[in-house]
C-alpha positions in Angstrom: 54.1 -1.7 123.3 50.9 -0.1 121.4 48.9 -2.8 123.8 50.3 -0.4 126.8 49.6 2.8 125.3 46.0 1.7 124.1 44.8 1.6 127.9 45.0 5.7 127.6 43.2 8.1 129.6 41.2 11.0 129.5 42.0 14.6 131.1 39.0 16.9 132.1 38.4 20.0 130.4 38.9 21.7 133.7 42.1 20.1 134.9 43.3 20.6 131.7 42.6 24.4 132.0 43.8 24.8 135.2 47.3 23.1 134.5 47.9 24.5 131.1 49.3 28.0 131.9 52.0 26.9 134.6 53.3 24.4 132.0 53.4 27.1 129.6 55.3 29.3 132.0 57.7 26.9 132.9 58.1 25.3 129.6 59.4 29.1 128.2 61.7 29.4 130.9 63.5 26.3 130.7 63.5 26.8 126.7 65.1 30.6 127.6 67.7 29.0 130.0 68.5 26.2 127.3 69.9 28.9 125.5 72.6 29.5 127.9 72.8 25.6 127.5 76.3 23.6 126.1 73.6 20.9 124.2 70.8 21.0 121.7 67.4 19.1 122.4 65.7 17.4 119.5 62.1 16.4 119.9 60.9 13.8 117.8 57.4 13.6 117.1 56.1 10.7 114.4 53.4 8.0 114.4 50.4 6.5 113.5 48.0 9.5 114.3 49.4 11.7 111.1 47.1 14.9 111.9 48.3 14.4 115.8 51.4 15.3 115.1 50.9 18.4 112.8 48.4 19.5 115.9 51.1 19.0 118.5 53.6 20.7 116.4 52.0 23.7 116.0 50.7 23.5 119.9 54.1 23.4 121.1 55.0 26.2 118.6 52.2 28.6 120.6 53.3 27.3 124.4 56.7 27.9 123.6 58.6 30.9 122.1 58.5 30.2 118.3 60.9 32.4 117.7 63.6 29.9 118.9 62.2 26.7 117.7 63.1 24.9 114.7 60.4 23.5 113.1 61.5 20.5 110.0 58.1 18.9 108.5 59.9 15.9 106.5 57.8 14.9 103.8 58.5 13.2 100.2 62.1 13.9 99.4 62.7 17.4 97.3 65.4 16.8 94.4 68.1 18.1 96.0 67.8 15.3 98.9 67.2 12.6 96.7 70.5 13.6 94.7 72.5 12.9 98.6 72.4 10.1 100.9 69.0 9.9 102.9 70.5 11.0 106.2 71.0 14.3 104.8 68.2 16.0 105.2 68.6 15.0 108.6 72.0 16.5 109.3 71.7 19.4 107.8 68.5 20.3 109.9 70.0 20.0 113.1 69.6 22.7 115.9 73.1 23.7 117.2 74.0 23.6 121.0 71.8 25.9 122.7 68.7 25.4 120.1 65.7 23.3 120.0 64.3 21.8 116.9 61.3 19.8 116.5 61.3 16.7 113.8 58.0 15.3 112.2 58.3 12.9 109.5 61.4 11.7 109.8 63.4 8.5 109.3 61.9 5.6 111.0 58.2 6.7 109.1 59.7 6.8 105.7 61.2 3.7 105.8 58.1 2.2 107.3 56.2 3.0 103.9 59.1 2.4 101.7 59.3 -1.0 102.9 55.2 -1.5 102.7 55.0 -0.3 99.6 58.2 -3.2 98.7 60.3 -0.8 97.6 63.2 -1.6 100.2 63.8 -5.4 100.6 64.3 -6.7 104.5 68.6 -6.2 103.7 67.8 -2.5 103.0 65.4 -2.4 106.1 68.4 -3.9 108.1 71.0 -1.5 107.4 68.2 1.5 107.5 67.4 0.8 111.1 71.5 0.2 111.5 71.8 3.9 110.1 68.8 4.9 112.5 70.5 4.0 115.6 74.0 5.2 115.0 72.3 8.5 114.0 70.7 8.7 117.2 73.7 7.4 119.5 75.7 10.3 117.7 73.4 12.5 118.7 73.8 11.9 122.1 77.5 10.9 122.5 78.0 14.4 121.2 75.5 15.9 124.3 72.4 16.3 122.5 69.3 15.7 124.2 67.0 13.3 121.9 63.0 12.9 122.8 61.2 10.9 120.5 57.4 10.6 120.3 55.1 8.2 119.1 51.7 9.1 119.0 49.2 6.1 118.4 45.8 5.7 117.7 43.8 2.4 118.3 42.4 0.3 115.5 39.0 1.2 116.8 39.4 5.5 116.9 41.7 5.3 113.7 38.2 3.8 111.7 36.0 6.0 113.7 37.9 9.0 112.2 37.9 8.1 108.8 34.4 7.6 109.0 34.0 11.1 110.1 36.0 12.6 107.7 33.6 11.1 104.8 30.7 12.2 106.6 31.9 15.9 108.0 33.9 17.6 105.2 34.9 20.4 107.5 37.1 17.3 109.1 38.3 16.3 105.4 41.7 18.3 105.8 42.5 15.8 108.7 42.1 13.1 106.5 44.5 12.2 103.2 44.9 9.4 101.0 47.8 8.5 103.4 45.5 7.6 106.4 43.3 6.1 104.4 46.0 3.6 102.8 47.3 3.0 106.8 43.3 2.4 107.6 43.1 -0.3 104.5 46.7 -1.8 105.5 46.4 -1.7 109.6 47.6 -4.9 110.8 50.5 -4.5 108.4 51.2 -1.1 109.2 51.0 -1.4 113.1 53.4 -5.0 112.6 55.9 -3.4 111.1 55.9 -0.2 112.9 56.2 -2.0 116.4 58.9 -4.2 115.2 60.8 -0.5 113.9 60.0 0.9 116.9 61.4 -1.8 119.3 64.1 -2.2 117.5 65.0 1.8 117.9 63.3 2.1 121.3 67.1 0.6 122.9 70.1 3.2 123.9 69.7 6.7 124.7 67.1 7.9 123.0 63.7 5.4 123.8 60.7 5.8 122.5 57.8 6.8 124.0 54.3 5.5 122.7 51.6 8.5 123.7 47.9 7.3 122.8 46.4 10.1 120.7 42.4 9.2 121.4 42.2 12.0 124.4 44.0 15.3 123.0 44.0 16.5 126.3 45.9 13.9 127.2 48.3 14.0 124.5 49.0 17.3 124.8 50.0 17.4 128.7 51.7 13.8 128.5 54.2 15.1 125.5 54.7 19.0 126.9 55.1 17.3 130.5 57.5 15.0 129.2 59.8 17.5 127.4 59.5 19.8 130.3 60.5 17.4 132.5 63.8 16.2 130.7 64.4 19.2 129.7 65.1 20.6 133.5 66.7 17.5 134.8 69.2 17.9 131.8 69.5 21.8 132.6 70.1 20.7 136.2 73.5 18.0 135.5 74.2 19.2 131.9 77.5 17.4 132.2 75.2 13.9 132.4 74.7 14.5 128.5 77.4 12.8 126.6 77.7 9.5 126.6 80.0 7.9 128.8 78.9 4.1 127.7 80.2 3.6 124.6 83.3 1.5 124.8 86.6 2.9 123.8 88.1 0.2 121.2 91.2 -1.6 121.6 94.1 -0.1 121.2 95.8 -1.5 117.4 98.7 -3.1 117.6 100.7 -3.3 114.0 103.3 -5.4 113.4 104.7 -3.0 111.2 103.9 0.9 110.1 101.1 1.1 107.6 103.6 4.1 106.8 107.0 1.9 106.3 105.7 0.0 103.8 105.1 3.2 101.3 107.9 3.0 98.5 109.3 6.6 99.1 111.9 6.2 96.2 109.1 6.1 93.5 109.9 8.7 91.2 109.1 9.3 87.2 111.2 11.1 84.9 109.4 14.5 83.6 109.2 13.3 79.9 107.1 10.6 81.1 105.4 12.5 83.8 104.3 14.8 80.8 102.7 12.4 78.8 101.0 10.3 81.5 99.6 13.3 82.9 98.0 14.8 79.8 96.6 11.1 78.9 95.2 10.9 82.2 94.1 14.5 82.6 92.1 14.3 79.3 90.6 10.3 80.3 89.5 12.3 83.8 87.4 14.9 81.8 85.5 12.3 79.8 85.2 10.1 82.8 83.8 13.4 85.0 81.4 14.4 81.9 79.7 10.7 82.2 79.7 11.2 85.9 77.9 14.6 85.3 75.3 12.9 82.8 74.9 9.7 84.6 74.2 11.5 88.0 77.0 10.0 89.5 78.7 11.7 92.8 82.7 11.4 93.4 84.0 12.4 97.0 87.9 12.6 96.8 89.4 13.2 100.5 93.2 14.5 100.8 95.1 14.4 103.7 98.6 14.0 104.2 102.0 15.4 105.9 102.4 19.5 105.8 104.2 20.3 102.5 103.5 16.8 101.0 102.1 18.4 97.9 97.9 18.2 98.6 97.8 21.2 96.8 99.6 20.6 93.9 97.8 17.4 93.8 94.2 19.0 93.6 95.1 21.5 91.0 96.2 18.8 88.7 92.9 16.9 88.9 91.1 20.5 88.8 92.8 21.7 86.0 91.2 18.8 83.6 87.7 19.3 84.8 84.9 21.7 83.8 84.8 24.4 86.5 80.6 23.0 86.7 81.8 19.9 87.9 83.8 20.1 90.8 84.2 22.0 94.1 87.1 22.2 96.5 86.8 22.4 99.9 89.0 23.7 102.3 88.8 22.9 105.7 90.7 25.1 108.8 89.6 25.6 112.0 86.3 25.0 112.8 83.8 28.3 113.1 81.5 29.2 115.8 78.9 27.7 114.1 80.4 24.6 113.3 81.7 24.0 116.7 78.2 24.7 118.1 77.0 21.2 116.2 78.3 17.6 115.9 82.0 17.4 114.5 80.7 15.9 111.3 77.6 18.2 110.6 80.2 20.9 108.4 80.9 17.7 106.4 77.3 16.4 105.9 76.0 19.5 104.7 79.0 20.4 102.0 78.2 16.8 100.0 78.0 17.1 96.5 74.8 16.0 94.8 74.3 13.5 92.0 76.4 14.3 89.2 79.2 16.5 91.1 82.4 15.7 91.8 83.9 17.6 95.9 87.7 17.2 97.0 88.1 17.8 100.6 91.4 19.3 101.7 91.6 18.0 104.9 88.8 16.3 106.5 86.6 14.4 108.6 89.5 12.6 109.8 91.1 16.2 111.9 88.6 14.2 114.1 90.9 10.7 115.1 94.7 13.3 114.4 94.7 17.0 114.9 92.4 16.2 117.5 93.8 13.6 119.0 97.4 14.1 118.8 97.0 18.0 119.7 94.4 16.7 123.3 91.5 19.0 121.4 88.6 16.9 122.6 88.2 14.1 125.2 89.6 10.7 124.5 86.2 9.3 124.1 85.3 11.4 121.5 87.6 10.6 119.0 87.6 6.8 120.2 84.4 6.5 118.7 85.1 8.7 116.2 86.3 6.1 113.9 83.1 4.0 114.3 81.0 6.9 113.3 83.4 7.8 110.3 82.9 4.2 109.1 78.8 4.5 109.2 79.2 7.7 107.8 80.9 6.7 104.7 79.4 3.2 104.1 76.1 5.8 103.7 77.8 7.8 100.8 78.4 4.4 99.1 75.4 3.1 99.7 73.7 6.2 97.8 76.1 5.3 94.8 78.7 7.5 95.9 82.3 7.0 94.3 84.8 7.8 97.6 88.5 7.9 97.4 90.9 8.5 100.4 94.3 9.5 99.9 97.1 9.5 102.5 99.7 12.0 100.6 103.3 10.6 102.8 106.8 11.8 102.6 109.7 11.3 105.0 110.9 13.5 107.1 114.2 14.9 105.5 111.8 15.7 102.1 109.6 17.8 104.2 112.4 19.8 105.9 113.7 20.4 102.4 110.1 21.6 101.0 109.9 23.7 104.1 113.2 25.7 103.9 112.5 26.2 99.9 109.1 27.5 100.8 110.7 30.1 103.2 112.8 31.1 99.9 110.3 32.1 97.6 108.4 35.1 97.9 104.9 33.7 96.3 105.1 30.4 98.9 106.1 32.0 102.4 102.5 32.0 103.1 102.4 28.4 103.2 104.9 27.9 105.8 104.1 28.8 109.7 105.9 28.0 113.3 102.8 25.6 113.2 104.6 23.6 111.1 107.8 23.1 112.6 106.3 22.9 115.5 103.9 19.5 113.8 107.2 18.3 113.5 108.2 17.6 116.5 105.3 15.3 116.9 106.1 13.2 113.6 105.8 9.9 115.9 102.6 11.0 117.3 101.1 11.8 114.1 102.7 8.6 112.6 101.0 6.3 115.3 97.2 8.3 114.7 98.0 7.6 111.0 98.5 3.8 111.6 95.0 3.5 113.3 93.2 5.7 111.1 93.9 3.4 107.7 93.7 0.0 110.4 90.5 1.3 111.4 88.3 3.2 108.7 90.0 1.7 105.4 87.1 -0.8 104.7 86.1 -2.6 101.6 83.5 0.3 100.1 86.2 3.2 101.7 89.7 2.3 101.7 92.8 4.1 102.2 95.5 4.8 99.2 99.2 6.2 100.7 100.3 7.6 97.7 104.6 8.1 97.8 104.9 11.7 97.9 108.7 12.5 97.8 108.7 12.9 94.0 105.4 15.3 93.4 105.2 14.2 90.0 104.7 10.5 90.9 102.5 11.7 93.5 100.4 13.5 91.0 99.9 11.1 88.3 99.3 7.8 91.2 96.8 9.7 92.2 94.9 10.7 88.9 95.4 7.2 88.0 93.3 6.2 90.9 90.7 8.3 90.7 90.3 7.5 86.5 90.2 3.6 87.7 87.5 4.5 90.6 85.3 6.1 88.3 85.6 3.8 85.4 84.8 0.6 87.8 82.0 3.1 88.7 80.3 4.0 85.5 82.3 0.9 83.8 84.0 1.0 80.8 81.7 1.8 77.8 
């Protein structure tokens, strides 16, 4: 792969001139109509030739209209980033449908240090790259257009460069102790970097290795390049998402996840009373540990309308400090959110290092609301599961404690709950014809249940159906659970 791009070429200062201000032109004019566009475009831009890529970043700021593009220098990770999984910084930085956004310093380059420096072992590297391409196929299932850059210097101009920046110190800002660590390392550096590279370069978003000697020729082979997708994509903007992903088999259970929940489990209120304060009070001490041993808890809560979420969360809320914890909400989607992929709003509310979030509602509206309500296209919440899974095997990778909880109740319960609502003044609010109306697709809802927990409830991540018909059980089962999750956490001193 280098071997190919190290043949390079050289572009006259005249041609150079004489091309230069049509590609400006129509680079600005496909990067105006892009913003009529239903996709983002994210241009990639990493490699050996550090100082290439901050040139061609700011050169592709000036042919373009800076104004509308999203510049994100990834360097050492701030605090706030190492307190979250790694792909963070990532998702949060995306441009929205519509935007641009250019990425230097990203994820394959990090790891290629970490893992020179032996600070990742080969099992880390493995799931890394795992992480990488998922990232990337996510990117373009959900219609994003994904260009990624290379720029490489041969062995030969890299040493000819440092040598230049010893002797000119004009040149010395060029030059830093990184390239000088990659010119001491080369053979190392360029092994491992192919080997990252190949195994990225596969799927929708490959590679392309620019050599950097010529910048003439850099410059017009990267800005032809985006131009060039960019307008073929503007042309057949349906071609974006992914159609080649395979939708998984259909689950087949021999019985309901569901049916086997004990609905009759009830406790008495005496005993409800004094389990609740016990656990209550071990949940604070276990949440101040969390807080000082920088330990992040994720609790999820889904569940049937009126199974008692709310009354749930307010038990586990009432025996925190208020600096601990935040609850989360989630409705209908805004403008915003809708404009990026389905799981950026999720990505970018994570807790960091010492926090504690609850989500009411989820990540998984994705594979029910969705699916049972026809909201998206089949294939989008096919894989959905698949990219949930990725998603949280990252957040326990990072160290994060996650908890999912199914809140179920049968049917007759929830009419019951629903007509008491609709009696008292301070719960009318709660109930809508939405409701009733979610009813009437129990089966549908019961079936996207059953291949939600069969599909996403995983060893690091699985799923606890907590009996909901009595609240109170519901409430202490699931502050029991959480106490246990964080003391196997933490452990027990």
């Amino acid at each position: 792969m280098f071997e190919a791009a190290e043949l390079g070429s050289q572009v006259s200062k005249q041609d150079y001139e004489a091309e230069v201000p049509r590609l400006r032109v129509d680079l600005i004019n496909a990067q105006y109509e892009l913003r009529k566009a239903d996709f983002p475009v994210l241009i990639v831009l990493v490699g050996d030739d550090r100082p290439g890529c901050s040139a061609l970043v700011n050169l592709l700021n000036a042919w373009m209209d800076a104004r509308f593009v999203q510049t994100h220098v990834f360097g050492s990770l701030a605090e706030e980033e190492r307190e979250r999984p790694r792909f963070w910084r990532y998702w949060r930085a995306l441009p929205g449908r519509g935007e641009l956004a250019i990425f230097t310093g990203v994820w394959v380059l990090g790891t290629l240090g970490e893992r020179l420096e032996d600070r990742i072992d080969d099992a880390t590297l493995e799931r890394r790259l795992a992480h990488m391409e998922r990232f990337e196929r996510e990117l373009v299932d959900d219609g994003a257009l994904v260009l990624k850059f290379w720029l490489h210097l041969p062995r030969k101009e890299f040493k000819k460069r440092l040598k230049r920046a010893k002797k000119d110190p004009d040149a010395e800002w060029r030059v830093d102790e990184a390239d000088r660590w990659i010119g001491k390392r080369w053979e190392e550096v360029a092994g491992l970097a192919e080997r990252l590279i190949r195994r990225t370069d596969a799927g929708p978003a490959p590679w392309r290795v620019v050599e950097s000697t010529d910048v003439r020729h850099r410059n017009l082979t990267v800005a032809r390049a985006i131009l060039a997708a960019l307008q073929a994509r503007l042309a057949a903007p349906e071609a974006g998402a992914s159609a080649s992903a395979p939708a998984p088999e259909p689950v087949t259970l021999a019985k309901s996840v569901l049916s086997r929940v004990d609905l009759s489990s009830t406790v008495a209120y005496p005993r409800y009373k004094d389990e609740r304060a016990a656990l209550q009070a071990r949940l604070r001490r276990l949440t101040q540990r969390a807080r000082e041993e920088r330990v992040a808890t994720v609790l999820v809560f889904e569940g049937w309308d009126a199974a008692g979420k709310g009354g749930v969360i307010r038990r586990l809320t009432e025996a925190m400090d208020v600096q601990d914890y935040r609850v989360v909400a989630i409705g209908v989607p805004t403008d915003e959110e809708l404009a990026h992929h389905y799981l950026w709003r999720f990505w970018r509310r994570l807790p960091r290092d010492g926090s504690l979030l609850i989500f009411d509602r989820s990540w998984y509206g994705r594979v029910l609301v969705e699916r049972v309500e026809g909201l998206g296209e089949p294939r989008a919440w096919q894989r959905a599961y698949g990219e949930i899974n990725d998603f949280e095997d990252q957040l326990a990778e990072h160290g994060t404690l996650l908890r999912k909880f199914w809140l179920h109740l049968d049917r007759d319960e929830q009419l019951r709950r629903f007509r008491a609502r609709e009696q008292t003044p301070y719960k009318k609010y709660k109930i809508t014809d939405e409701d009733y109306r979610n009813r009437e697709r129990w089966e549908d809802y019961e079936h996207a249940v059953n291949e939600m927990v069969a599909r996403t409830s995983t060893a690091l991540s699985p799923w606890h159906l907590v009996a909901a018909n009595d609240k109170r059980w519901a409430r202490v089962e699931v502050l029991r659970i959480v106490c246990e999750g964080l003391e196997e956490r933490l452990g027990r001193g």
